[in-house]
PyMOL Python script that loads the backbone (N, CA, C, O; Angstrom):
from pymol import cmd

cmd.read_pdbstr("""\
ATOM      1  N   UNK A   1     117.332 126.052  84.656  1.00  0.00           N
ATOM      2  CA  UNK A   1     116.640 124.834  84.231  1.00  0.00           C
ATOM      3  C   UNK A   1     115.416 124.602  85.116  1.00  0.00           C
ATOM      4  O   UNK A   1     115.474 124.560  86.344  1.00  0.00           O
ATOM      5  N   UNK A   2     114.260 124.449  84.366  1.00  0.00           N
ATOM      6  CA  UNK A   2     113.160 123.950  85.219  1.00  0.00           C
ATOM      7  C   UNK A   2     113.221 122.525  85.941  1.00  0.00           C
ATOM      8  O   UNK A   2     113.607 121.452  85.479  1.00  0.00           O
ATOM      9  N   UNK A   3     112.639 122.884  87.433  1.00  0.00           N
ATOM     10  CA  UNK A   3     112.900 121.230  88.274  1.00  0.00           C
ATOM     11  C   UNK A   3     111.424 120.551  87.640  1.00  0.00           C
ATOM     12  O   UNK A   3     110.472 121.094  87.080  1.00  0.00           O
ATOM     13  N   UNK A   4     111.770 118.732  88.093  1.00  0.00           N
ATOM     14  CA  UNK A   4     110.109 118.587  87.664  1.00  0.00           C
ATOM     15  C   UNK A   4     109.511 118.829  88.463  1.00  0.00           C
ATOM     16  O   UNK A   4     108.513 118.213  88.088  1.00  0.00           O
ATOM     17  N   UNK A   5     109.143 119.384  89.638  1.00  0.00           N
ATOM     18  CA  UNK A   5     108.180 119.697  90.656  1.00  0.00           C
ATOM     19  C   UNK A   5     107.471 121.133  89.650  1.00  0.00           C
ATOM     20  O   UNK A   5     106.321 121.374  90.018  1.00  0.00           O
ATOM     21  N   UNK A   6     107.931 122.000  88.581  1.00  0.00           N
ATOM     22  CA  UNK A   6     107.777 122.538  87.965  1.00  0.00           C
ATOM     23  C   UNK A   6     106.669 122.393  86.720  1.00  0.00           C
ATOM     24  O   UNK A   6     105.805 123.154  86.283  1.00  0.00           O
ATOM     25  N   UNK A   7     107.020 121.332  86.436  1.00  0.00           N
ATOM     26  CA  UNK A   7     106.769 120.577  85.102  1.00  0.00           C
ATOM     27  C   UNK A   7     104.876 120.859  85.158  1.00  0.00           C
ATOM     28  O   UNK A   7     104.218 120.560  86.154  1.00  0.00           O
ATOM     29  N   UNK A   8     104.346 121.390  84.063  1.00  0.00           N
ATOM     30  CA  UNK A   8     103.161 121.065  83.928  1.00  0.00           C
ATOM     31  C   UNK A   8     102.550 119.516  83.458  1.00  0.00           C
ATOM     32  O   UNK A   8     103.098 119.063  82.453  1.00  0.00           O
ATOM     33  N   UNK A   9     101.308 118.527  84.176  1.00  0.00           N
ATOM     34  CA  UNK A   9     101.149 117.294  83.742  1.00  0.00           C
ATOM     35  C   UNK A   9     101.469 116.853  82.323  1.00  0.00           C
ATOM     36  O   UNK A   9     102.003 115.802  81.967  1.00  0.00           O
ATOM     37  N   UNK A  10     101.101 117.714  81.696  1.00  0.00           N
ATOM     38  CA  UNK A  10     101.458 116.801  80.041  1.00  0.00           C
ATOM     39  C   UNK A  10     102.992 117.080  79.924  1.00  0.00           C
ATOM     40  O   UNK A  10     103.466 116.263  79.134  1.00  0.00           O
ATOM     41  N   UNK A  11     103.605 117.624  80.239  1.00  0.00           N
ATOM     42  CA  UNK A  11     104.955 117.918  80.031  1.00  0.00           C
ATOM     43  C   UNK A  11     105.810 116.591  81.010  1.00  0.00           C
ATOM     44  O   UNK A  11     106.873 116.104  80.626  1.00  0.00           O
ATOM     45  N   UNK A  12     105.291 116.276  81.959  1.00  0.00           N
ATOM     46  CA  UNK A  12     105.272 115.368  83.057  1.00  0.00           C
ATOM     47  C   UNK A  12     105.313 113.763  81.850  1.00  0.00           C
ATOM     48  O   UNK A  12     106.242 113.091  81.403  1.00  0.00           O
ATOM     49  N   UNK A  13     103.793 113.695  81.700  1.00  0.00           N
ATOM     50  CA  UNK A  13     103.310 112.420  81.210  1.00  0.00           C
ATOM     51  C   UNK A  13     104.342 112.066  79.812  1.00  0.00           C
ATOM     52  O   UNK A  13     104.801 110.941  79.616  1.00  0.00           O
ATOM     53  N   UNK A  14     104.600 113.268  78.894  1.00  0.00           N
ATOM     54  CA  UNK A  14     105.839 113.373  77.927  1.00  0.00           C
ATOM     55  C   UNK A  14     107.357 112.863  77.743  1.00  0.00           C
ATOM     56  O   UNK A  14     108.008 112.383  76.814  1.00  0.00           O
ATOM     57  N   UNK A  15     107.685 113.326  79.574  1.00  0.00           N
ATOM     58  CA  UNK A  15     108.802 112.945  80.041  1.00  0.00           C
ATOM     59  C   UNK A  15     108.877 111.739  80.341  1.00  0.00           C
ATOM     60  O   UNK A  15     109.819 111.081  79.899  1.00  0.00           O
ATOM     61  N   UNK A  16     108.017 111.215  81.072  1.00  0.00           N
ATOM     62  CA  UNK A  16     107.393 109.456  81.700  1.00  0.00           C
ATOM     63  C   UNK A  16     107.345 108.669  80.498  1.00  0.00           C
ATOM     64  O   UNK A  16     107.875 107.574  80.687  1.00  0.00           O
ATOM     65  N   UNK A  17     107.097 108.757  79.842  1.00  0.00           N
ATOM     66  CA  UNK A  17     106.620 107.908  78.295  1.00  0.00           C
ATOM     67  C   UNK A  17     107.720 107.949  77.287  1.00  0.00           C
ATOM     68  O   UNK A  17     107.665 106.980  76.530  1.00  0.00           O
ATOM     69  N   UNK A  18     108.896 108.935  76.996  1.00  0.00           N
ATOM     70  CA  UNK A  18     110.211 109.004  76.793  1.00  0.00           C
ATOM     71  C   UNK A  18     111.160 108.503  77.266  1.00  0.00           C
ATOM     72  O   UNK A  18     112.189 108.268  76.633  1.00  0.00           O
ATOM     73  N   UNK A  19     110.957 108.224  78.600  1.00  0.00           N
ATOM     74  CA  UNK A  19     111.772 107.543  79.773  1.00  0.00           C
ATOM     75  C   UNK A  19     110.848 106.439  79.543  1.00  0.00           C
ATOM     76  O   UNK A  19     111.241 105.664  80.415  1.00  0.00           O
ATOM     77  N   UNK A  20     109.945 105.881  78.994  1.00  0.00           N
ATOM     78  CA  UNK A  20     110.051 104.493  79.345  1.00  0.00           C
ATOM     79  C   UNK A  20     110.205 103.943  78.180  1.00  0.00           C
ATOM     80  O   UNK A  20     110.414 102.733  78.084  1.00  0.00           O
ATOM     81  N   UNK A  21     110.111 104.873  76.957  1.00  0.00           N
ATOM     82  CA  UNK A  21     110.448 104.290  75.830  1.00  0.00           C
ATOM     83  C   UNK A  21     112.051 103.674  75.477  1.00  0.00           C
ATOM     84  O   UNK A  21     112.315 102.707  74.762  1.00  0.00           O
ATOM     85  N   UNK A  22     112.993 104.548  76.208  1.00  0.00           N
ATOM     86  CA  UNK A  22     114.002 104.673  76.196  1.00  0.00           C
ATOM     87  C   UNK A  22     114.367 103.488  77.046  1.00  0.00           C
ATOM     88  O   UNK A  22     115.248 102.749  76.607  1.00  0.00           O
ATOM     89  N   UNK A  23     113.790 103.197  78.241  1.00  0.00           N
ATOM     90  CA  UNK A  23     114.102 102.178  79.086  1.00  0.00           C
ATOM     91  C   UNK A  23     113.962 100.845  78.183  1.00  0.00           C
ATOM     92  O   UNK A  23     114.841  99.984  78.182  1.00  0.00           O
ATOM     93  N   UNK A  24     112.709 100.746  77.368  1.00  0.00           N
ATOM     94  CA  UNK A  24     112.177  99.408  76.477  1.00  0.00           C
ATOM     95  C   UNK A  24     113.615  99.015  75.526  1.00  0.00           C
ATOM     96  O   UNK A  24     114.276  97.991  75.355  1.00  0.00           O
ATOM     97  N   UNK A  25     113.670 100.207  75.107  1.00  0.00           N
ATOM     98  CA  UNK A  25     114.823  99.805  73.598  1.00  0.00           C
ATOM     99  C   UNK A  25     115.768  99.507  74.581  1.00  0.00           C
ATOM    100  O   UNK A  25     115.789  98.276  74.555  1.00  0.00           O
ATOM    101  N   UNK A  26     116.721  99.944  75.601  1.00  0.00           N
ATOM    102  CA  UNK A  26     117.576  99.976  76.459  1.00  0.00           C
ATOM    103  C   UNK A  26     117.718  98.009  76.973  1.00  0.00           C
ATOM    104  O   UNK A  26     118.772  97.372  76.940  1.00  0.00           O
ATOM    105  N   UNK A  27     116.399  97.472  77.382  1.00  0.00           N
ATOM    106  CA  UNK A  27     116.037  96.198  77.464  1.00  0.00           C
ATOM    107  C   UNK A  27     116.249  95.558  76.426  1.00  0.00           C
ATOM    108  O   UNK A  27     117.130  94.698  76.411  1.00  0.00           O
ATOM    109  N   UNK A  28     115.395  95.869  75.189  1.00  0.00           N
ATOM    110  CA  UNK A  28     115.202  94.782  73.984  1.00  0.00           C
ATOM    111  C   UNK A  28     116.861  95.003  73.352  1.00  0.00           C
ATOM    112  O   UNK A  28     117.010  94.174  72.453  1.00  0.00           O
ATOM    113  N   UNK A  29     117.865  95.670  73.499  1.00  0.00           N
ATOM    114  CA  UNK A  29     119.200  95.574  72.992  1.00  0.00           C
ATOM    115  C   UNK A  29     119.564  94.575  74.001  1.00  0.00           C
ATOM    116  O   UNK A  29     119.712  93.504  73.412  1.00  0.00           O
ATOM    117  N   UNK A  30     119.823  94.415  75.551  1.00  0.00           N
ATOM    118  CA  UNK A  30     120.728  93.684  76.290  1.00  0.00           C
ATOM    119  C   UNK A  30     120.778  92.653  75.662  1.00  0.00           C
ATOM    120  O   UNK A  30     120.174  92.388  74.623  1.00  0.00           O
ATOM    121  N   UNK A  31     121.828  91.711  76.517  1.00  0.00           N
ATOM    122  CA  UNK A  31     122.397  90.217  75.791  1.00  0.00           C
ATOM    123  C   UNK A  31     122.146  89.437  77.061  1.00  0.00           C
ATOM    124  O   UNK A  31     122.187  89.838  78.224  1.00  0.00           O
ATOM    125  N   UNK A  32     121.929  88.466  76.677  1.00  0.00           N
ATOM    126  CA  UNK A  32     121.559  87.880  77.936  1.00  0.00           C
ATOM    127  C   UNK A  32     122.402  88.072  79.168  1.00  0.00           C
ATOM    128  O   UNK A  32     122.100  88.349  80.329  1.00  0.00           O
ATOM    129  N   UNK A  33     123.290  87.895  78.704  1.00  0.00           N
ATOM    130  CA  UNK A  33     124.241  87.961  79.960  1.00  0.00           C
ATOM    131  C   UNK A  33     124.117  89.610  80.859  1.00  0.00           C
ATOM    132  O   UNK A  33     124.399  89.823  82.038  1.00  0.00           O
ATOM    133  N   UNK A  34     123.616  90.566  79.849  1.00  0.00           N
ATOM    134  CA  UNK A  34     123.832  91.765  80.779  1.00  0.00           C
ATOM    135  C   UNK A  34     122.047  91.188  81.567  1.00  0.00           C
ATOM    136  O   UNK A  34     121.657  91.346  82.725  1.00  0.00           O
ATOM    137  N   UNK A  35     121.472  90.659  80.625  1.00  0.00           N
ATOM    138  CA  UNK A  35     120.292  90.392  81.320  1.00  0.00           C
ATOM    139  C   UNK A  35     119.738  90.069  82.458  1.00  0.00           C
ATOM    140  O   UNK A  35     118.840  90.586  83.122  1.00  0.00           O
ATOM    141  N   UNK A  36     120.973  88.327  82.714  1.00  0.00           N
ATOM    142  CA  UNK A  36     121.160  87.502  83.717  1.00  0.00           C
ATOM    143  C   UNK A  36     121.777  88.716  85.104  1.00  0.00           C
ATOM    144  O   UNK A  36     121.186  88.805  86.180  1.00  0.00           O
ATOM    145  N   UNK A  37     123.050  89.547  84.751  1.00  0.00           N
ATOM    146  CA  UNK A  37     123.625  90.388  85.590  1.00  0.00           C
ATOM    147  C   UNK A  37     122.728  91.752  85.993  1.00  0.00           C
ATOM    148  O   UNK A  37     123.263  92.683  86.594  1.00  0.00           O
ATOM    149  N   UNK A  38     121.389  91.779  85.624  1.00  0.00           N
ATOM    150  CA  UNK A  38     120.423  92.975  85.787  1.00  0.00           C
ATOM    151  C   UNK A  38     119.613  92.086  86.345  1.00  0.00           C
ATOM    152  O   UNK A  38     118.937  92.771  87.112  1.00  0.00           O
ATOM    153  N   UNK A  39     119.242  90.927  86.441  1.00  0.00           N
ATOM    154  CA  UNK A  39     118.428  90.163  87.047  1.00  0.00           C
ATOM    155  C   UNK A  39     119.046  90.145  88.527  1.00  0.00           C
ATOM    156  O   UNK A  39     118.604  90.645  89.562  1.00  0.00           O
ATOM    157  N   UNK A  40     120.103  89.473  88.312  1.00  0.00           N
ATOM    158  CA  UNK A  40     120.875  89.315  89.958  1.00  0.00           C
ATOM    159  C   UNK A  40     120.578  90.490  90.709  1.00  0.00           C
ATOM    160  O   UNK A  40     120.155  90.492  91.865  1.00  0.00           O
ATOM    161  N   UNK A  41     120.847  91.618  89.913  1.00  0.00           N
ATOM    162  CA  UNK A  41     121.121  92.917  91.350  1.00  0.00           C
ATOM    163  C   UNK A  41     119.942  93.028  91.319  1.00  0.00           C
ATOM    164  O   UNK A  41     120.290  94.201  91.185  1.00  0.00           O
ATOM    165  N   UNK A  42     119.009  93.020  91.305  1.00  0.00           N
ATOM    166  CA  UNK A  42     117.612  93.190  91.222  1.00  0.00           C
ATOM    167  C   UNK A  42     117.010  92.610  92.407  1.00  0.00           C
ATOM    168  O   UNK A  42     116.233  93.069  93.244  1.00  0.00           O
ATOM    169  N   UNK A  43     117.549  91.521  92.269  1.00  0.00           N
ATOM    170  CA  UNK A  43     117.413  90.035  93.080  1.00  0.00           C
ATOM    171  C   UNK A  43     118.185  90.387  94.469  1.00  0.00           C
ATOM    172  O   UNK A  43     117.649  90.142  95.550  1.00  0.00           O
ATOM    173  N   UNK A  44     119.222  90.860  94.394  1.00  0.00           N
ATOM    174  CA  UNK A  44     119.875  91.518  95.312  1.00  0.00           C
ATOM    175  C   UNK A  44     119.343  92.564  96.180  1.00  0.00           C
ATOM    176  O   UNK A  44     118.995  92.228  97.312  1.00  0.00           O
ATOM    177  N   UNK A  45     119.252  93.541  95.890  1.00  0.00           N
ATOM    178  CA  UNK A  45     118.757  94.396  96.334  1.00  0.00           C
ATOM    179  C   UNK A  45     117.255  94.315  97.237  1.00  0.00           C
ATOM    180  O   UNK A  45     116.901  94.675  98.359  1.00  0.00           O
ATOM    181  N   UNK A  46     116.722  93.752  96.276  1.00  0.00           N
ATOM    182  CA  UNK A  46     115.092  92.936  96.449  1.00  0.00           C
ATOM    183  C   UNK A  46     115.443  92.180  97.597  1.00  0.00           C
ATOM    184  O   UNK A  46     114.343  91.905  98.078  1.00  0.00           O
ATOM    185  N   UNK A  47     116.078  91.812  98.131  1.00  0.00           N
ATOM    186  CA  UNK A  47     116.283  90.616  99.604  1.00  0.00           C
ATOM    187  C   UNK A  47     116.616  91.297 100.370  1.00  0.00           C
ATOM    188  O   UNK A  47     116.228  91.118 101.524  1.00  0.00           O
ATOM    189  N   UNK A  48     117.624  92.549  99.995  1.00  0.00           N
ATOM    190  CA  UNK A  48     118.073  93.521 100.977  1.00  0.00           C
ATOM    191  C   UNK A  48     117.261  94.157 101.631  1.00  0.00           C
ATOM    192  O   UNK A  48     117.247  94.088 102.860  1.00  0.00           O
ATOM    193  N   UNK A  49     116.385  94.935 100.913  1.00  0.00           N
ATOM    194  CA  UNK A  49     115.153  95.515 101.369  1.00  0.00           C
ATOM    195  C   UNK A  49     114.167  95.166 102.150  1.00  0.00           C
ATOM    196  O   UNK A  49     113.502  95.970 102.804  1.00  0.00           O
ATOM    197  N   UNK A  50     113.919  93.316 102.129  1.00  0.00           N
ATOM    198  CA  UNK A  50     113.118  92.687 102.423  1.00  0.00           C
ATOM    199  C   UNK A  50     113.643  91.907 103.967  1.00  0.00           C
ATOM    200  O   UNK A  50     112.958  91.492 104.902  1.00  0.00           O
ATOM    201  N   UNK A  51     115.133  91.918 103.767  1.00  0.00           N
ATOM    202  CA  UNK A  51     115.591  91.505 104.709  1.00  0.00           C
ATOM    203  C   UNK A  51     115.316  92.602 106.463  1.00  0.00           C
ATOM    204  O   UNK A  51     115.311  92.276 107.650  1.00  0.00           O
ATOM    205  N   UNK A  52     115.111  94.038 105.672  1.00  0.00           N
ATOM    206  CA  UNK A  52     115.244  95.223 106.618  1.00  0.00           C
ATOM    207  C   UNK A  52     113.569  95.399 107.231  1.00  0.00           C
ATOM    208  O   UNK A  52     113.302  96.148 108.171  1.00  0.00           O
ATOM    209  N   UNK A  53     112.588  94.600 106.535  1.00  0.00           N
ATOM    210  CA  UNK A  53     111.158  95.321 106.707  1.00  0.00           C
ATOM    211  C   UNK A  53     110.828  94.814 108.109  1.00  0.00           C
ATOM    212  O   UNK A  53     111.315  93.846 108.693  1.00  0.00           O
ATOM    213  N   UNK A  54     109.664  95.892 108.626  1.00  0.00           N
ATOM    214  CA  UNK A  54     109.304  95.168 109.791  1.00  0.00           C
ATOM    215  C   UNK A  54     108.188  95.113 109.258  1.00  0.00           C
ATOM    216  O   UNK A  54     107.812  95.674 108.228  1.00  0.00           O
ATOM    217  N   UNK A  55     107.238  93.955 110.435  1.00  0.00           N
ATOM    218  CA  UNK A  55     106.566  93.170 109.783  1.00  0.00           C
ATOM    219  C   UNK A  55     105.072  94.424 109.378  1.00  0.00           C
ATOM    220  O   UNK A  55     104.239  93.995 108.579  1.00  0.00           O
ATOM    221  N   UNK A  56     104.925  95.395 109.767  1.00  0.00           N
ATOM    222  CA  UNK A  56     103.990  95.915 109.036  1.00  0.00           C
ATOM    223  C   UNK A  56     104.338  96.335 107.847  1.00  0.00           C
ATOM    224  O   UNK A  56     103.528  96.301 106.920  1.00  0.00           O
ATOM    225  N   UNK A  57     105.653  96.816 107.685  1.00  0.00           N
ATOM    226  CA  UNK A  57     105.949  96.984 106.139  1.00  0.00           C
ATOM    227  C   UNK A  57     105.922  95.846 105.243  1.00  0.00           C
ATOM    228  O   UNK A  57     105.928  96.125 104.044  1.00  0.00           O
ATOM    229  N   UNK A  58     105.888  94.418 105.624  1.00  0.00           N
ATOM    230  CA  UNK A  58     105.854  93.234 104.737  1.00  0.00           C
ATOM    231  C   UNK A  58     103.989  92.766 104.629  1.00  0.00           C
ATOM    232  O   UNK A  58     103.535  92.040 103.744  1.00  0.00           O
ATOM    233  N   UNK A  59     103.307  93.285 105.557  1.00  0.00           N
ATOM    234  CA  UNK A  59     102.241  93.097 105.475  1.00  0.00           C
ATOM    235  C   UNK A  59     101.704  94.338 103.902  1.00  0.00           C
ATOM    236  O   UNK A  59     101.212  94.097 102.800  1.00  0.00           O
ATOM    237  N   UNK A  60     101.990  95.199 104.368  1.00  0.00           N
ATOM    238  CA  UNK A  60     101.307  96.109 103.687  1.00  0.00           C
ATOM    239  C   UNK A  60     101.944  95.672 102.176  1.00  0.00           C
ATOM    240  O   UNK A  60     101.249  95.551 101.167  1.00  0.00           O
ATOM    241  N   UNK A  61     102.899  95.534 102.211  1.00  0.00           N
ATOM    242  CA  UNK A  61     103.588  95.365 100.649  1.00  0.00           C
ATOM    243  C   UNK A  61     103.201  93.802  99.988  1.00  0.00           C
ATOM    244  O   UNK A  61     103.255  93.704  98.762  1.00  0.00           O
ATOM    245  N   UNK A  62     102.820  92.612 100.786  1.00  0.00           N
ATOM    246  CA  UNK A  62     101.940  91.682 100.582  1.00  0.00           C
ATOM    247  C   UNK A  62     100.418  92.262 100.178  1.00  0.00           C
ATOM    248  O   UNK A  62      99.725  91.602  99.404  1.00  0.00           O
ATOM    249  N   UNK A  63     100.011  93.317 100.643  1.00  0.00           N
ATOM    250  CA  UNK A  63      98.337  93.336 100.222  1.00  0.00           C
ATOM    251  C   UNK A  63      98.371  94.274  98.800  1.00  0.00           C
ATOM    252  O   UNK A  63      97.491  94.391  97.947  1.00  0.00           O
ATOM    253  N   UNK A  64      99.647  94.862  98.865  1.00  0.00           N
ATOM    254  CA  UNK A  64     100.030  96.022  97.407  1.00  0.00           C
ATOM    255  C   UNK A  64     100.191  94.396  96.817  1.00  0.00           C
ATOM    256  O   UNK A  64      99.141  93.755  96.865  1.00  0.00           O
ATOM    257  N   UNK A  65     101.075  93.864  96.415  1.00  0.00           N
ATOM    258  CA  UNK A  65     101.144  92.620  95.880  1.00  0.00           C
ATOM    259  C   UNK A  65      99.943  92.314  95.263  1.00  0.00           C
ATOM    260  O   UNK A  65      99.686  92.355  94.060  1.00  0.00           O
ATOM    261  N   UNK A  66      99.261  92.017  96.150  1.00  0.00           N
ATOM    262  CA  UNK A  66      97.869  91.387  95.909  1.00  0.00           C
ATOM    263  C   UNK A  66      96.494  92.034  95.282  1.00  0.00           C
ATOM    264  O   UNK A  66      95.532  91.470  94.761  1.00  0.00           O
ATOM    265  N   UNK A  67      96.712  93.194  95.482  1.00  0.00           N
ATOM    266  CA  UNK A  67      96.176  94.290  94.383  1.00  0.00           C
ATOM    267  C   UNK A  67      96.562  94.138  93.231  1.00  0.00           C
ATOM    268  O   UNK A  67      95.824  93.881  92.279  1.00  0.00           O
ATOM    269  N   UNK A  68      97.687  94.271  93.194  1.00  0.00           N
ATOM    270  CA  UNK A  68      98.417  94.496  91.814  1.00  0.00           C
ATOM    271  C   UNK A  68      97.844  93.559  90.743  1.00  0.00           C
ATOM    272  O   UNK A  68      97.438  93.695  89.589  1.00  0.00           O
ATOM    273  N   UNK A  69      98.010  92.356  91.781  1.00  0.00           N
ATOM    274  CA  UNK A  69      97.608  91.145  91.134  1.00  0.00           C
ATOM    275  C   UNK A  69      95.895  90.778  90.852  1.00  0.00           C
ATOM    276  O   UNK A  69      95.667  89.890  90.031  1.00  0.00           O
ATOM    277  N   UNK A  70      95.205  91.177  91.249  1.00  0.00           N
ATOM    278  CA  UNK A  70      93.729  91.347  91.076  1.00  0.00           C
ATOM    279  C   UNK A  70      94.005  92.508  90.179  1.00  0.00           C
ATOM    280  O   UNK A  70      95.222  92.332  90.244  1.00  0.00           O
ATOM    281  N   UNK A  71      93.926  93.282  89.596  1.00  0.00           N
ATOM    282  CA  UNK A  71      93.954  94.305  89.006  1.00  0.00           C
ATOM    283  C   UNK A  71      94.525  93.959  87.577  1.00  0.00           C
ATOM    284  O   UNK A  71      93.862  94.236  86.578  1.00  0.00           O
ATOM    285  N   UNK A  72      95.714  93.374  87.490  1.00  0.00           N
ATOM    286  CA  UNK A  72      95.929  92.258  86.415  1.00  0.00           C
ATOM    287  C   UNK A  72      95.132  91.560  85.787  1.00  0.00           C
ATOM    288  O   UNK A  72      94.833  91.484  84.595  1.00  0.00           O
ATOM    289  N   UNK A  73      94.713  90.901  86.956  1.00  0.00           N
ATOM    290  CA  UNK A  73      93.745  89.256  86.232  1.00  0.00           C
ATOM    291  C   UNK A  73      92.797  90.079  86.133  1.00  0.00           C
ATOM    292  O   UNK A  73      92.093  89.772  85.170  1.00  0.00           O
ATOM    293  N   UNK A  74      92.345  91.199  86.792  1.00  0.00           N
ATOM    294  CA  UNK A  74      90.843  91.675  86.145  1.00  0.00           C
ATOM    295  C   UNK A  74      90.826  92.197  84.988  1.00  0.00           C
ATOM    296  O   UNK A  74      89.729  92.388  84.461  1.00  0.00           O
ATOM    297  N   UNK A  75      92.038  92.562  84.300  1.00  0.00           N
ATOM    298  CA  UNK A  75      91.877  93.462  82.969  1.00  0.00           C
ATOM    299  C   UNK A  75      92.689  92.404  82.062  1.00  0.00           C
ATOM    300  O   UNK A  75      93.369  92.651  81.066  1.00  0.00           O
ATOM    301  N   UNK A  76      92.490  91.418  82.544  1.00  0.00           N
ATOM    302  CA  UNK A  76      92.833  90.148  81.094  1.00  0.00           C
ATOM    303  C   UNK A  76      91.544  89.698  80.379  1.00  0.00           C
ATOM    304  O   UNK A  76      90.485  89.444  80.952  1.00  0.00           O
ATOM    305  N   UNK A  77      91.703  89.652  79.451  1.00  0.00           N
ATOM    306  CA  UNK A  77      91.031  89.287  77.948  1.00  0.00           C
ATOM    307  C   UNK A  77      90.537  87.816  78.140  1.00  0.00           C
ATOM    308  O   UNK A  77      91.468  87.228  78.691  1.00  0.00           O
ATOM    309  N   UNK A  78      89.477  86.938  77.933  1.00  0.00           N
ATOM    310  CA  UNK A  78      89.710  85.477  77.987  1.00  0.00           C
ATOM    311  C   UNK A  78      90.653  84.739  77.325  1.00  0.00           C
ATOM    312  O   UNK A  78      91.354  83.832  77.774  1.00  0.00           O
ATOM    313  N   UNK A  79      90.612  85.241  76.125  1.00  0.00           N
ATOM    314  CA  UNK A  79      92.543  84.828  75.810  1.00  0.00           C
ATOM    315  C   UNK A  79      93.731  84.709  76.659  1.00  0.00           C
ATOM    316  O   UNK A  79      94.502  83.789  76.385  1.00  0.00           O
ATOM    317  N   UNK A  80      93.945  85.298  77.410  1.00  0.00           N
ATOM    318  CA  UNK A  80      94.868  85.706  77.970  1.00  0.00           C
ATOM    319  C   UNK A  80      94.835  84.876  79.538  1.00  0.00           C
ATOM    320  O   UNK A  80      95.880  84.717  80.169  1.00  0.00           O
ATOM    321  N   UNK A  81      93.563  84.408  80.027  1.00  0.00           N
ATOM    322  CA  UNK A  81      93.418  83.698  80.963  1.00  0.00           C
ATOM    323  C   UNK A  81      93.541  81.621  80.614  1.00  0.00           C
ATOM    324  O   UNK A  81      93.400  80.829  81.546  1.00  0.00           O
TER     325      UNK A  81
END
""", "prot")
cmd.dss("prot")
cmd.show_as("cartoon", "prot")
cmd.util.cbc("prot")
cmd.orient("prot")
């Protein structure tokens, strides 16, 4: 079996886009409740991680944050703002 370190890019981008299609339908079926219980560990985990950072890792992941977020609002529509 080929590993993906193998994988040529479009074969790559194929796999990525299958996997997230699969992830979408996987979402739009849950019930709330598996929803609410995928939220928690999420939530969980997310504090765990955050609980462990030192403070340059919370810096740096605050300015990724903040990219993310400029990068957002820059590619919104005036609609959308």
């Amino acid at each position: 079996m080929e590993s993906f370190a193998d994988e040529a890019p479009d074969e790559k981008r194929a796999r990525l886009q299958a996997d997230q299609v699969r992830h979408s339908l996987a979402r739009t079926a849950e019930t709330p409740e598996q929803y609410q219980v995928r939220f928690q560990s999420q939530q969980v985990r997310q504090n765990a991680s955050r609980a462990v950072e030192t403070p340059q890792q919370r810096q740096s992941r605050l300015l990724e944050d903040q990219v993310h977020h400029r990068v957002a609002r820059a590619a919104e529509t005036p609609e959308q703002r």
